[in-house]
CHARMM internal coordinates of N, CA and C (Angstrom, degrees):
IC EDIT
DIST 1 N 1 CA 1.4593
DIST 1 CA 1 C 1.5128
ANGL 1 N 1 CA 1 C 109.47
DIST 1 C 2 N 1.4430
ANGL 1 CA 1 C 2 N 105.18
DIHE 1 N 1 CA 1 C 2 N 122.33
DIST 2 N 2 CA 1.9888
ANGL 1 C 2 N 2 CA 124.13
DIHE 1 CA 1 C 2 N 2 CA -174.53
DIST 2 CA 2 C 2.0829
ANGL 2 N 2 CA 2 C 82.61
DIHE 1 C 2 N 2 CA 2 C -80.71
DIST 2 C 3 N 1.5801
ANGL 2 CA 2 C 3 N 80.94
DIHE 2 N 2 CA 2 C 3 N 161.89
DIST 3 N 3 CA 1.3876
ANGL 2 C 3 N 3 CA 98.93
DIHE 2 CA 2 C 3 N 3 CA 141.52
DIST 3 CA 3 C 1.1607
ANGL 3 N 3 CA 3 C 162.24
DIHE 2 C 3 N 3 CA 3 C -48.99
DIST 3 C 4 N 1.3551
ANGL 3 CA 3 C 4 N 127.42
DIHE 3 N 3 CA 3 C 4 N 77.16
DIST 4 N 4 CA 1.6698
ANGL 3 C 4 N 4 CA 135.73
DIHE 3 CA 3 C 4 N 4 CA -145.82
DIST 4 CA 4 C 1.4524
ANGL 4 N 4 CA 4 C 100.50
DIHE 3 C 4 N 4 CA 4 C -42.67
DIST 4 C 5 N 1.5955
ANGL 4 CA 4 C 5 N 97.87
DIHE 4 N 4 CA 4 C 5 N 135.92
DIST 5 N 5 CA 1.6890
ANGL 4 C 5 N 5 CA 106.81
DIHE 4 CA 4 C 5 N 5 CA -170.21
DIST 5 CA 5 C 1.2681
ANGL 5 N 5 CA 5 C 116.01
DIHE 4 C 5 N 5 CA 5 C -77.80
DIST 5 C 6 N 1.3641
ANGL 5 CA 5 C 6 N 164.23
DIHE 5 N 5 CA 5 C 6 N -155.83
DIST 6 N 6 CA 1.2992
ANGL 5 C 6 N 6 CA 170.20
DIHE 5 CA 5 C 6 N 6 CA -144.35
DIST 6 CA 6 C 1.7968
ANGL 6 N 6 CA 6 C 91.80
DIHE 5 C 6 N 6 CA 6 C -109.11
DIST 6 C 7 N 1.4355
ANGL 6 CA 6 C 7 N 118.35
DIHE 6 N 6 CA 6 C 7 N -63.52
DIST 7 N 7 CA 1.3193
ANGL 6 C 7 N 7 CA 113.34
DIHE 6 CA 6 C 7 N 7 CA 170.47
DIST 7 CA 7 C 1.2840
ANGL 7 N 7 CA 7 C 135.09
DIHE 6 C 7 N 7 CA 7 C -35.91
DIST 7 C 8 N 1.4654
ANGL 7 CA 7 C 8 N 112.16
DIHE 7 N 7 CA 7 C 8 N -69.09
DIST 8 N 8 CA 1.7717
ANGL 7 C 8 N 8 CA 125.24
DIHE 7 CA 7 C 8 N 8 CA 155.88
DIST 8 CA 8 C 1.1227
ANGL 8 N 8 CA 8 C 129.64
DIHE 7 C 8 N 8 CA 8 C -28.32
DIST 8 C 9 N 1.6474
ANGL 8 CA 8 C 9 N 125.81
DIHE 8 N 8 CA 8 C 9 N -18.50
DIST 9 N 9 CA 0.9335
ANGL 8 C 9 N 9 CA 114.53
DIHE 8 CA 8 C 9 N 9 CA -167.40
DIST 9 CA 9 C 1.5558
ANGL 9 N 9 CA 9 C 102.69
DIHE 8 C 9 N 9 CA 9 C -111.22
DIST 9 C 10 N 1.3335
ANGL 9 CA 9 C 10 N 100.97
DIHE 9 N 9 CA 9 C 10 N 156.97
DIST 10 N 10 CA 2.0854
ANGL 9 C 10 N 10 CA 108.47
DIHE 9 CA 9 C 10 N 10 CA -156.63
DIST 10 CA 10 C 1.6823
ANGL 10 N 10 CA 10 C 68.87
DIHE 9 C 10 N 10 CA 10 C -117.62
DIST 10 C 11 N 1.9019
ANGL 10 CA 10 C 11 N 83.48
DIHE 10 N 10 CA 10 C 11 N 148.81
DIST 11 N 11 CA 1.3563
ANGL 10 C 11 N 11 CA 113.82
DIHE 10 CA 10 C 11 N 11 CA 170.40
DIST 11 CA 11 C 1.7261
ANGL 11 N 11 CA 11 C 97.36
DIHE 10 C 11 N 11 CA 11 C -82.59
DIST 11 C 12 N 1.7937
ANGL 11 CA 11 C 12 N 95.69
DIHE 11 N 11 CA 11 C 12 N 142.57
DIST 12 N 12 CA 1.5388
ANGL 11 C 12 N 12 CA 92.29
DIHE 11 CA 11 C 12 N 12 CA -179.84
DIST 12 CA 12 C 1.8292
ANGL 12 N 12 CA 12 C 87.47
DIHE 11 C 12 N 12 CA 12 C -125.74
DIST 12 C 13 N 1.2313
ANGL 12 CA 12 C 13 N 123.88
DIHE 12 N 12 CA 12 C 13 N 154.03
DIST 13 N 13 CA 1.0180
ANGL 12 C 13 N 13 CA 135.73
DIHE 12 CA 12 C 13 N 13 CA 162.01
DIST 13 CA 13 C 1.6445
ANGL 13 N 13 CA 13 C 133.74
DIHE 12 C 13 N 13 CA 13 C -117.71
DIST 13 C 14 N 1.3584
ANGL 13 CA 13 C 14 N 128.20
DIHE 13 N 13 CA 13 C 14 N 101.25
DIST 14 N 14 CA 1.0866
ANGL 13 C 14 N 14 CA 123.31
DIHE 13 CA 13 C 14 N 14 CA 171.76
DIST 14 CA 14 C 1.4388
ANGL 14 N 14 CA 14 C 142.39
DIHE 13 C 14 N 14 CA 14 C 28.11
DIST 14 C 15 N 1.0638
ANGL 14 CA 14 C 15 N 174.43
DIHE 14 N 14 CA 14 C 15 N 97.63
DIST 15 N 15 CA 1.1816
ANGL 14 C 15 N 15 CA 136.24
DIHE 14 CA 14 C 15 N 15 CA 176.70
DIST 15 CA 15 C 1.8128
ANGL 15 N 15 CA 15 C 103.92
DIHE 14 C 15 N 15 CA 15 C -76.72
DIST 15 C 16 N 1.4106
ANGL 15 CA 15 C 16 N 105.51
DIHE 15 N 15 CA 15 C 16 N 146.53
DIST 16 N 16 CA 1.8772
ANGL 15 C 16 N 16 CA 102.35
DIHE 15 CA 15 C 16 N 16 CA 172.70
DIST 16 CA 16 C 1.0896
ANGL 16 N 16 CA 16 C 78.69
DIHE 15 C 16 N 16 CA 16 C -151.69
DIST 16 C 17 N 2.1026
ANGL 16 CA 16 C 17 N 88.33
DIHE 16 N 16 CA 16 C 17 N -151.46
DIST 17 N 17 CA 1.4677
ANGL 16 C 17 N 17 CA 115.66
DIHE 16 CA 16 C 17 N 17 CA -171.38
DIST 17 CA 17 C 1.3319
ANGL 17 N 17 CA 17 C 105.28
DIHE 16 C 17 N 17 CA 17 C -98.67
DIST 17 C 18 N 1.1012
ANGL 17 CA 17 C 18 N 142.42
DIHE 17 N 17 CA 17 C 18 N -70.58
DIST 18 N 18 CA 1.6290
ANGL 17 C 18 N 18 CA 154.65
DIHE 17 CA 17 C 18 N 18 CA 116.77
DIST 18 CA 18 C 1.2351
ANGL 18 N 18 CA 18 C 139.53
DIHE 17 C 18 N 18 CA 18 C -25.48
DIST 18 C 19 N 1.2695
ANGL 18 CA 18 C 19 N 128.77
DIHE 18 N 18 CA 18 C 19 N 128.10
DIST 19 N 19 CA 1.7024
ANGL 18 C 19 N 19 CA 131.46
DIHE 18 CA 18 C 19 N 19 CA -163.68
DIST 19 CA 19 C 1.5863
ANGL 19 N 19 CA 19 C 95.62
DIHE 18 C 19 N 19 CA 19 C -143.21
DIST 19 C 20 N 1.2090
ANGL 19 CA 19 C 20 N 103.88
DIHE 19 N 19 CA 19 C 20 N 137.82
DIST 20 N 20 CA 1.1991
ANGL 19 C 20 N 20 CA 142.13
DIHE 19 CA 19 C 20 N 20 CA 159.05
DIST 20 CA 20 C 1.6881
ANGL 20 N 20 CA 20 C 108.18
DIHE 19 C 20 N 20 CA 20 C -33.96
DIST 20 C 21 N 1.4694
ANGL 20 CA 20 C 21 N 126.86
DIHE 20 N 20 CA 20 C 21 N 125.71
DIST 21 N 21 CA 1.4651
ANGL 20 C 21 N 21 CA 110.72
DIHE 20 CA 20 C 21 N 21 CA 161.92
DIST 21 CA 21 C 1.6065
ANGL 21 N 21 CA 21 C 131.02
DIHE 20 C 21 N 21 CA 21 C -29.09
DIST 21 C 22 N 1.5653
ANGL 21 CA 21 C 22 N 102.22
DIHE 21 N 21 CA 21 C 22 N -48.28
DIST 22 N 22 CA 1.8142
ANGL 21 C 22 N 22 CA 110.34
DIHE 21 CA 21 C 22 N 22 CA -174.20
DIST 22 CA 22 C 1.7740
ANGL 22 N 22 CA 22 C 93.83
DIHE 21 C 22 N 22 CA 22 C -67.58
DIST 22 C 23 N 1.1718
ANGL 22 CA 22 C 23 N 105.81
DIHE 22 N 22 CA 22 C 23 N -45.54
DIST 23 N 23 CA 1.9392
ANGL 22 C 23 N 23 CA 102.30
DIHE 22 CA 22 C 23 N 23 CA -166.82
DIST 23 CA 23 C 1.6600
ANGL 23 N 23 CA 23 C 98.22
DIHE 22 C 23 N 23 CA 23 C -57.79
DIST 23 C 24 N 0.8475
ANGL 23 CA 23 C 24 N 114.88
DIHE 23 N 23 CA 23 C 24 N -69.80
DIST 24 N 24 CA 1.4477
ANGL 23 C 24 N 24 CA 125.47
DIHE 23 CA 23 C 24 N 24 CA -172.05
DIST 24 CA 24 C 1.4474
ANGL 24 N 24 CA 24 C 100.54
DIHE 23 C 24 N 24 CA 24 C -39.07
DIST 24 C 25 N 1.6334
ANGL 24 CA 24 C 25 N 131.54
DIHE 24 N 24 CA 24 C 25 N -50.88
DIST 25 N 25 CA 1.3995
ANGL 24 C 25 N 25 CA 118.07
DIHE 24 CA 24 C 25 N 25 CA -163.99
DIST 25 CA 25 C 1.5059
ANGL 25 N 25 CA 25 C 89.81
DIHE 24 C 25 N 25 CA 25 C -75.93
DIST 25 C 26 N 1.3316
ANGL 25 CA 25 C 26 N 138.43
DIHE 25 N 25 CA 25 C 26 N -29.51
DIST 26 N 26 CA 1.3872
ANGL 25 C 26 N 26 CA 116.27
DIHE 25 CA 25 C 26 N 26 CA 175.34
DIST 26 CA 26 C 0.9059
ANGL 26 N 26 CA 26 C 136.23
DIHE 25 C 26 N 26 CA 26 C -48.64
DIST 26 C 27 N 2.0288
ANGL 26 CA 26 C 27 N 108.73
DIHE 26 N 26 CA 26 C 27 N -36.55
DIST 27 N 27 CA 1.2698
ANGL 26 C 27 N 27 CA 115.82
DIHE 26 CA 26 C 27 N 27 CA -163.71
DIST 27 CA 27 C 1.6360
ANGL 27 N 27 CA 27 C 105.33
DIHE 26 C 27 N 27 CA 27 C -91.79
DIST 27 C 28 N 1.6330
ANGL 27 CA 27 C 28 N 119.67
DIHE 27 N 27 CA 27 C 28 N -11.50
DIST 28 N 28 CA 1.3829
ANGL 27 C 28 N 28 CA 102.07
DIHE 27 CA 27 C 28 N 28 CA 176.57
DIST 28 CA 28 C 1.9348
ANGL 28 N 28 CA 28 C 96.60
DIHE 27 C 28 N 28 CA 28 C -109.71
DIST 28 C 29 N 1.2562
ANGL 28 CA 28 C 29 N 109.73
DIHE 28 N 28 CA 28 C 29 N 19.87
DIST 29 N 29 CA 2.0135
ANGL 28 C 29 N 29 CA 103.94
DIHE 28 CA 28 C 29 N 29 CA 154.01
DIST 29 CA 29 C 1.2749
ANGL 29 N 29 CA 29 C 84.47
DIHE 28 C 29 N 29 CA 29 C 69.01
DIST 29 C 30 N 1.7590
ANGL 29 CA 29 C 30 N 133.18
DIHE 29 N 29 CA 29 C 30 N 61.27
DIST 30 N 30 CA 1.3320
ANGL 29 C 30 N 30 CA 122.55
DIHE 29 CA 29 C 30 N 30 CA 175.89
DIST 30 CA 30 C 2.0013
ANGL 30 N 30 CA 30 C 86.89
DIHE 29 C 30 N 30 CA 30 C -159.11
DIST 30 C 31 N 1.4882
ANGL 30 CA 30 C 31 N 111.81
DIHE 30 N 30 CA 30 C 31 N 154.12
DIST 31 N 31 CA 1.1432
ANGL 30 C 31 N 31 CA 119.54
DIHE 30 CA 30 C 31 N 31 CA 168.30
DIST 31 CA 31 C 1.1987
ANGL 31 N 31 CA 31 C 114.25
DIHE 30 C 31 N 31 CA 31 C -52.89
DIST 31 C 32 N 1.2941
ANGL 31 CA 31 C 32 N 91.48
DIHE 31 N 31 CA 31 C 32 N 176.43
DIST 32 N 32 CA 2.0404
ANGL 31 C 32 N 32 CA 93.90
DIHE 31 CA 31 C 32 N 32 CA 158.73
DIST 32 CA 32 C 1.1320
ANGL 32 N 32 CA 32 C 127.46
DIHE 31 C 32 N 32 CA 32 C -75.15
DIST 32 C 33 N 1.7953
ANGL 32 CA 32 C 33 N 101.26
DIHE 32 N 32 CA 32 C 33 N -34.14
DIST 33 N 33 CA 1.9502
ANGL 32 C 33 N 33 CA 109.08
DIHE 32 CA 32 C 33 N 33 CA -164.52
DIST 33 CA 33 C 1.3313
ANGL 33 N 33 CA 33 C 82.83
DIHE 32 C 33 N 33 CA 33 C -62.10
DIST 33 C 34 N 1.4562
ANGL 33 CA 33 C 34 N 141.61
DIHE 33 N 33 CA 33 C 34 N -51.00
DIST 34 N 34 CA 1.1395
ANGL 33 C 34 N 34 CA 143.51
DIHE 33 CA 33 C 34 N 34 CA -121.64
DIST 34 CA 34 C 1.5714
ANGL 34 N 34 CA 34 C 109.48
DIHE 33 C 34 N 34 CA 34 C -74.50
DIST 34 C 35 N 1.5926
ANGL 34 CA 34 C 35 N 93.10
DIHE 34 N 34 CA 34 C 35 N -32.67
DIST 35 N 35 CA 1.1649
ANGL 34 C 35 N 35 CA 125.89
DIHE 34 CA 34 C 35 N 35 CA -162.66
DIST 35 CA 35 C 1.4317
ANGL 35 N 35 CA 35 C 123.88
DIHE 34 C 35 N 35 CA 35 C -64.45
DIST 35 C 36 N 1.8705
ANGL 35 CA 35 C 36 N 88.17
DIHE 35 N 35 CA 35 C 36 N -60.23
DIST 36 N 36 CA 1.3754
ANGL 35 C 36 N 36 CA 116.82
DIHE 35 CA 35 C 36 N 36 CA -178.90
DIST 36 CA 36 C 1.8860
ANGL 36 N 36 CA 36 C 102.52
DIHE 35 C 36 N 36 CA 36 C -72.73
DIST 36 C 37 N 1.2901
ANGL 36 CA 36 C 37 N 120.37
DIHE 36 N 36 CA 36 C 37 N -28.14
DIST 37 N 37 CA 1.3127
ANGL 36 C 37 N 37 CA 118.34
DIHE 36 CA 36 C 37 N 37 CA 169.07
DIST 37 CA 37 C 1.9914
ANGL 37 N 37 CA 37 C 107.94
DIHE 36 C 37 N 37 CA 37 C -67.60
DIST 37 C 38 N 0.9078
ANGL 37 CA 37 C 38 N 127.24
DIHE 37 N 37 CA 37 C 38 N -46.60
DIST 38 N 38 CA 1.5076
ANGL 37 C 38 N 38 CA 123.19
DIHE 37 CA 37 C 38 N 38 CA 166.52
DIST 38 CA 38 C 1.7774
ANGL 38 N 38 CA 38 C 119.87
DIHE 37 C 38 N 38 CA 38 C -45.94
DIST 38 C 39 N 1.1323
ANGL 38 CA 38 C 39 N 108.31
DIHE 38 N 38 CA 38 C 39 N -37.23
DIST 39 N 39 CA 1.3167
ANGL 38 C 39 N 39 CA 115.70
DIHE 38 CA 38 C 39 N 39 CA -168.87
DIST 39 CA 39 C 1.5238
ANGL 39 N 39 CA 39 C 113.36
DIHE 38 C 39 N 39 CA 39 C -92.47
DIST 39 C 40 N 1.7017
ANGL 39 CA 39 C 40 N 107.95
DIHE 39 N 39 CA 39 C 40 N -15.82
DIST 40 N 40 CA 1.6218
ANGL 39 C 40 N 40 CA 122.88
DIHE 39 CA 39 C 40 N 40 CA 171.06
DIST 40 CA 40 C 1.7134
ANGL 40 N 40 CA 40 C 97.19
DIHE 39 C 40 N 40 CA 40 C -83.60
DIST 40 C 41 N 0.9146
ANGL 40 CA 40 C 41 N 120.90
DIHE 40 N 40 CA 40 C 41 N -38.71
DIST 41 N 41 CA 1.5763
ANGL 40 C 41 N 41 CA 122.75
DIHE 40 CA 40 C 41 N 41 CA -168.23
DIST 41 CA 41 C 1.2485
ANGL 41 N 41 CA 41 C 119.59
DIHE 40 C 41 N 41 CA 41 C -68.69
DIST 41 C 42 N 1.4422
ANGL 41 CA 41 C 42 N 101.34
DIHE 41 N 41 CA 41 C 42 N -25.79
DIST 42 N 42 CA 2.1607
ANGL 41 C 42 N 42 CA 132.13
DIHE 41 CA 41 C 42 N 42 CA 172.56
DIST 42 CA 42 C 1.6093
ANGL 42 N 42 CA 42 C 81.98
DIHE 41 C 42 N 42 CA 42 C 83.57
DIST 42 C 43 N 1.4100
ANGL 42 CA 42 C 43 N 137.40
DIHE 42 N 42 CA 42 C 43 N 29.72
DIST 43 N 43 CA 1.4359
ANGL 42 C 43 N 43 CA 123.62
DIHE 42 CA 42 C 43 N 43 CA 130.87
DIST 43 CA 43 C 1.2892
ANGL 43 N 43 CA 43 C 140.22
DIHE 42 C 43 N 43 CA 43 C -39.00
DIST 43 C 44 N 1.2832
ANGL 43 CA 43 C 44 N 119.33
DIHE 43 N 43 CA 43 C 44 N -26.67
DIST 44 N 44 CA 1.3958
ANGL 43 C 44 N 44 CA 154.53
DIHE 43 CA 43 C 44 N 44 CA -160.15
DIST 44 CA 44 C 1.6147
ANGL 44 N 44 CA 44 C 130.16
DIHE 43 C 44 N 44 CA 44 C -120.10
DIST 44 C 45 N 0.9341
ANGL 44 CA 44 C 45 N 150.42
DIHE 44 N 44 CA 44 C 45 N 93.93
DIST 45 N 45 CA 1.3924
ANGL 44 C 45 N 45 CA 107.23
DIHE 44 CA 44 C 45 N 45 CA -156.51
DIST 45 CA 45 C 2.0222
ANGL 45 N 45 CA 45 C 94.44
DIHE 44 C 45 N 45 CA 45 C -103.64
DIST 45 C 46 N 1.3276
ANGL 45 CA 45 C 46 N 102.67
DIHE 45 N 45 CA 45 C 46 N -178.31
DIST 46 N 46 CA 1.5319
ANGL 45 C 46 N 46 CA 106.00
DIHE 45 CA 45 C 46 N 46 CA -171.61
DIST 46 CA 46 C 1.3736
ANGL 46 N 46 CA 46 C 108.68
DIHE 45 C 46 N 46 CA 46 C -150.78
DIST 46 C 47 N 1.5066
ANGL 46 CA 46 C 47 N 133.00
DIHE 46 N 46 CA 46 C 47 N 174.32
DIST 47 N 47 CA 1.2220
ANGL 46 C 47 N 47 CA 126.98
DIHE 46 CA 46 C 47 N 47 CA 161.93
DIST 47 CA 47 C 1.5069
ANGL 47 N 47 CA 47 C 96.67
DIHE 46 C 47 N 47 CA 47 C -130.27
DIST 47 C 48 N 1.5694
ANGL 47 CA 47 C 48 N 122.88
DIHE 47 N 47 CA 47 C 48 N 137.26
DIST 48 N 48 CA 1.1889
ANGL 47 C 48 N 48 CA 137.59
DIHE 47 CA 47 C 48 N 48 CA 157.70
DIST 48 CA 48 C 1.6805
ANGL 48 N 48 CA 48 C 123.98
DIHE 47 C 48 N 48 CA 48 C -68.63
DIST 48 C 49 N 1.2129
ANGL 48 CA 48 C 49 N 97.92
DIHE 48 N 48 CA 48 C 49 N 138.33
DIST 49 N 49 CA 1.4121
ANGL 48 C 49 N 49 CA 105.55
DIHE 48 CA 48 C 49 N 49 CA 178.30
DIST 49 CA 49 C 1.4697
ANGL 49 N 49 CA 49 C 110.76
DIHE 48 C 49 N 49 CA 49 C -153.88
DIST 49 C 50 N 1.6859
ANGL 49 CA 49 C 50 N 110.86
DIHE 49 N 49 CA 49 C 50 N 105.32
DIST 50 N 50 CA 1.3440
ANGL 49 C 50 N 50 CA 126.17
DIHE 49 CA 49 C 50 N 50 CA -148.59
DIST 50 CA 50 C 1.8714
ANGL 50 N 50 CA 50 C 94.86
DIHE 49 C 50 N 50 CA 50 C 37.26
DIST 50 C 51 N 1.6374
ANGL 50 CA 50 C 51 N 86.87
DIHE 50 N 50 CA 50 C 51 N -130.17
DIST 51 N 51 CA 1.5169
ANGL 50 C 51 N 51 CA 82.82
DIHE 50 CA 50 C 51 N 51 CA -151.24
DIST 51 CA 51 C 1.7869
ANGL 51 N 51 CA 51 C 103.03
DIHE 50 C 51 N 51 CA 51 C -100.30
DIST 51 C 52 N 0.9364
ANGL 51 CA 51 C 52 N 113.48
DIHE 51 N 51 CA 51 C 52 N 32.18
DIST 52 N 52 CA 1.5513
ANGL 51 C 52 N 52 CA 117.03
DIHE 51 CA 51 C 52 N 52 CA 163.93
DIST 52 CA 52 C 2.1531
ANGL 52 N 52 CA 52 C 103.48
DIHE 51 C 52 N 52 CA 52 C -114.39
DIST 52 C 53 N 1.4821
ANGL 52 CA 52 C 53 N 84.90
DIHE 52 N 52 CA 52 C 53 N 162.75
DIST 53 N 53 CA 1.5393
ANGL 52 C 53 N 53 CA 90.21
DIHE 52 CA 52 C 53 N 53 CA -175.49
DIST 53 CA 53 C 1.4910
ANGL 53 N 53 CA 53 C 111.75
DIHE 52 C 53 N 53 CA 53 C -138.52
DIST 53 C 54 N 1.2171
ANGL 53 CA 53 C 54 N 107.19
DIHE 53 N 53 CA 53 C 54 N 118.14
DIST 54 N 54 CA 1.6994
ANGL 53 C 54 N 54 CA 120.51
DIHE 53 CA 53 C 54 N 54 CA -168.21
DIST 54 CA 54 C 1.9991
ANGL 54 N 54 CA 54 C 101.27
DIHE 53 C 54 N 54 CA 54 C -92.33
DIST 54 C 55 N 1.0036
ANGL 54 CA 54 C 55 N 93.91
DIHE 54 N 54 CA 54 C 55 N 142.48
DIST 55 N 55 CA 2.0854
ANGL 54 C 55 N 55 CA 108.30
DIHE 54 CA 54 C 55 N 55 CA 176.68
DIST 55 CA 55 C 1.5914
ANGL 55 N 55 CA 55 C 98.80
DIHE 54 C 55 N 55 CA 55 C -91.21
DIST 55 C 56 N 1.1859
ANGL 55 CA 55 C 56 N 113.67
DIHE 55 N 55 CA 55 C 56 N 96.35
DIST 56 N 56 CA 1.7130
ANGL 55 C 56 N 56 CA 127.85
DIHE 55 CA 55 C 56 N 56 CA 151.78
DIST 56 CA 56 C 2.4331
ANGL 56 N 56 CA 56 C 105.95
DIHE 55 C 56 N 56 CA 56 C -15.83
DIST 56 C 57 N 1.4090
ANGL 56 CA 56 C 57 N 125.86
DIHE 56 N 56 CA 56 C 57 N 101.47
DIST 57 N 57 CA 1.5054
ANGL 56 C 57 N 57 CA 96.74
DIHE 56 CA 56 C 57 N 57 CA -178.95
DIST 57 CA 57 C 1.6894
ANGL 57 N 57 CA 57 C 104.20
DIHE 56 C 57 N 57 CA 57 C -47.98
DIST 57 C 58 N 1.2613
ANGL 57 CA 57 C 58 N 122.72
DIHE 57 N 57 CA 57 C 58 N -38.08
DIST 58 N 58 CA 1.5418
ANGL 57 C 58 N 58 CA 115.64
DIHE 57 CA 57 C 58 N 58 CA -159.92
DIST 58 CA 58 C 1.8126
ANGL 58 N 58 CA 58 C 92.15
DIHE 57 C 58 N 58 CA 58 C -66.51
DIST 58 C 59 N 1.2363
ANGL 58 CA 58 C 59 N 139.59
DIHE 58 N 58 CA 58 C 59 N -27.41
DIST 59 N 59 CA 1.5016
ANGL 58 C 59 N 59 CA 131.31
DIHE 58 CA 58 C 59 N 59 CA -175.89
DIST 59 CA 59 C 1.5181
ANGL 59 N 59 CA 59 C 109.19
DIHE 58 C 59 N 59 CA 59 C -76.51
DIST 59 C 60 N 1.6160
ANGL 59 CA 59 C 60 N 118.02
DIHE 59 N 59 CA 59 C 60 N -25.47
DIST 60 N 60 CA 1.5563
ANGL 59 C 60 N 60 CA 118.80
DIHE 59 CA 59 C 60 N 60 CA 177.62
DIST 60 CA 60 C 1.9810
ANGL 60 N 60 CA 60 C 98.26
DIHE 59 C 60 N 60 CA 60 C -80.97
DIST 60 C 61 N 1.2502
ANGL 60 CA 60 C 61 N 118.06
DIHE 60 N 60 CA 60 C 61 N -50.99
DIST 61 N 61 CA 1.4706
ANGL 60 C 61 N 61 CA 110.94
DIHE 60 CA 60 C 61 N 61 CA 173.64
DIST 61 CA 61 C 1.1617
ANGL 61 N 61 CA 61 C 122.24
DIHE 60 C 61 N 61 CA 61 C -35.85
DIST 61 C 62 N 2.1341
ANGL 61 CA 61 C 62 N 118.09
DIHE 61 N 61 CA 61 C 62 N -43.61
DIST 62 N 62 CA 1.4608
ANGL 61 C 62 N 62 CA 128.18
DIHE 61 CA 61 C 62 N 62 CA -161.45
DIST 62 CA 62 C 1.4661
ANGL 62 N 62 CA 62 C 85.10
DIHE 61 C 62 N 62 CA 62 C -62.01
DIST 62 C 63 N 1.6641
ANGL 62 CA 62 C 63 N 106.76
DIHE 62 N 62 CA 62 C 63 N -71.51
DIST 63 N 63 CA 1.7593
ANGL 62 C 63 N 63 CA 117.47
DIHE 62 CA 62 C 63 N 63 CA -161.15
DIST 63 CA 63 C 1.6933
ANGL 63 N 63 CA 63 C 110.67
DIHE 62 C 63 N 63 CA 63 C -49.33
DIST 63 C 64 N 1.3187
ANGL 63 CA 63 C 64 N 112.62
DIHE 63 N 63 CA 63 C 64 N -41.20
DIST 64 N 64 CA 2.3207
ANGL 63 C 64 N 64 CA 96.89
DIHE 63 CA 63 C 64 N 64 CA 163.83
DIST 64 CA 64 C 1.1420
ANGL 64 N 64 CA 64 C 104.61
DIHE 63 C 64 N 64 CA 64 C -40.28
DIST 64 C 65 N 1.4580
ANGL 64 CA 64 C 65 N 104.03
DIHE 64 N 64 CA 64 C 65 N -67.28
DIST 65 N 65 CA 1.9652
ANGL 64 C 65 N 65 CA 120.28
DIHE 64 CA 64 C 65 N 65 CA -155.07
DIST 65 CA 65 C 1.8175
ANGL 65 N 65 CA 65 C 96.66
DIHE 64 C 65 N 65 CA 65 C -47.39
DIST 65 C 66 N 1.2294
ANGL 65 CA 65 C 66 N 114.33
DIHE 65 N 65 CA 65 C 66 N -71.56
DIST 66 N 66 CA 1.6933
ANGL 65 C 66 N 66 CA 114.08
DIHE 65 CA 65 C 66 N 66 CA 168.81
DIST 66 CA 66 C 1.2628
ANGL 66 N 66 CA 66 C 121.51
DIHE 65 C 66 N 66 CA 66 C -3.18
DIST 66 C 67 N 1.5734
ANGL 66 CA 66 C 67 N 88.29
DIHE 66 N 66 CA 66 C 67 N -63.38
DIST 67 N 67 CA 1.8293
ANGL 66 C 67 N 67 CA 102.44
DIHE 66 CA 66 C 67 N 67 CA -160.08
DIST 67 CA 67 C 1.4758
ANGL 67 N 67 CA 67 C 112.41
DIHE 66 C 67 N 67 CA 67 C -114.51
DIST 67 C 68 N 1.3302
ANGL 67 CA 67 C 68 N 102.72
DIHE 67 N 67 CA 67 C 68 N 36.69
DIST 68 N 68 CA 1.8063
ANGL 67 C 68 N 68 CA 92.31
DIHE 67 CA 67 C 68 N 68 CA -176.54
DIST 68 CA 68 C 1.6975
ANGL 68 N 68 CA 68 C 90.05
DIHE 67 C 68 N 68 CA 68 C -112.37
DIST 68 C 69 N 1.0257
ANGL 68 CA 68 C 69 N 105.38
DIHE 68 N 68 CA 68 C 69 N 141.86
DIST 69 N 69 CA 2.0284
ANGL 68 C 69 N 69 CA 110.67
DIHE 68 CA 68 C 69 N 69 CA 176.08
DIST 69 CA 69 C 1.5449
ANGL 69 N 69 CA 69 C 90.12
DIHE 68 C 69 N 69 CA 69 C -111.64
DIST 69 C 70 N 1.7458
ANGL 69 CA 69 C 70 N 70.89
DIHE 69 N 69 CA 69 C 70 N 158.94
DIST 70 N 70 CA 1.6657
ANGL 69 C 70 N 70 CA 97.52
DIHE 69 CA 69 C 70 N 70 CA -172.45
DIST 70 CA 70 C 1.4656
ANGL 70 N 70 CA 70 C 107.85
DIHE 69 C 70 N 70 CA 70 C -122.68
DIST 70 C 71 N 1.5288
ANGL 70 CA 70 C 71 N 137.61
DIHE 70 N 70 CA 70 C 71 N 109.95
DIST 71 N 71 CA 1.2377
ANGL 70 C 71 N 71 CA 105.05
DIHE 70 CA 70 C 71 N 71 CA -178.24
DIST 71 CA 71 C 1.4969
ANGL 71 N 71 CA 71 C 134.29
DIHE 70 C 71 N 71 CA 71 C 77.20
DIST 71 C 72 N 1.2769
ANGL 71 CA 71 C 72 N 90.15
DIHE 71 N 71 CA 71 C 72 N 28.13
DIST 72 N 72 CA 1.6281
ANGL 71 C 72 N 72 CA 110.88
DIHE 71 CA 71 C 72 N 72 CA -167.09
DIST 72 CA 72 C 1.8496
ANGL 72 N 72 CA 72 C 125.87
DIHE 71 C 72 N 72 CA 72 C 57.77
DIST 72 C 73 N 1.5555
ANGL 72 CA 72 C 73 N 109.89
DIHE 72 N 72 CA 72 C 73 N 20.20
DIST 73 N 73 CA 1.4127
ANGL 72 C 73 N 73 CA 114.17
DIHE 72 CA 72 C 73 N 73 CA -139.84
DIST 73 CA 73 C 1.8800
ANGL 73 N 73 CA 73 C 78.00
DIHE 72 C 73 N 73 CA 73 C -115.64
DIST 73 C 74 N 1.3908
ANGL 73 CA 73 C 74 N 136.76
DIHE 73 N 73 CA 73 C 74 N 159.63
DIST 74 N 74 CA 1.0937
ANGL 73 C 74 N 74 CA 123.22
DIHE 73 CA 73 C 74 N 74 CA 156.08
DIST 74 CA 74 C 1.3686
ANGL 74 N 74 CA 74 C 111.16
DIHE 73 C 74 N 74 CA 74 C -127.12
END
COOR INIT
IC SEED 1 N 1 CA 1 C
IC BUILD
């Protein structure tokens, strides 16, 4: 086994307290627009800092827990 090429290789992200818009859409397997549309809707919640806006990890946990079904049930 060579060296995994530029393709092969999976974005890994940190674990913290706060993530970046792009980190965060990685970690829930969703774009950015997608993203930044969740967090305009107050689907999402965020904390501002000047004029960029970081996702709380405990606010990406709430929004799975929300939306994960169990048993076909939501």
């Amino acid at each position: 086994m060579g060296r995994p090429s530029k393709q092969d290789k999976i974005k890994q992200v940190p674990r913290r307290l706060v993530y970046t818009t792009n980190e965060a859409a990685t970690l829930l397997c969703c774009g950015r627009p997608f993203l930044l549309e969740e967090l305009d809707n107050g689907n999402l919640g965020f904390i501002r800092r000047g004029q960029r806006r970081y996702v709380p990890a405990t606010a990406l946990e709430k929004y799975v827990e929300e939306r994960t079904q169990i048993g076909g049930q939501t």
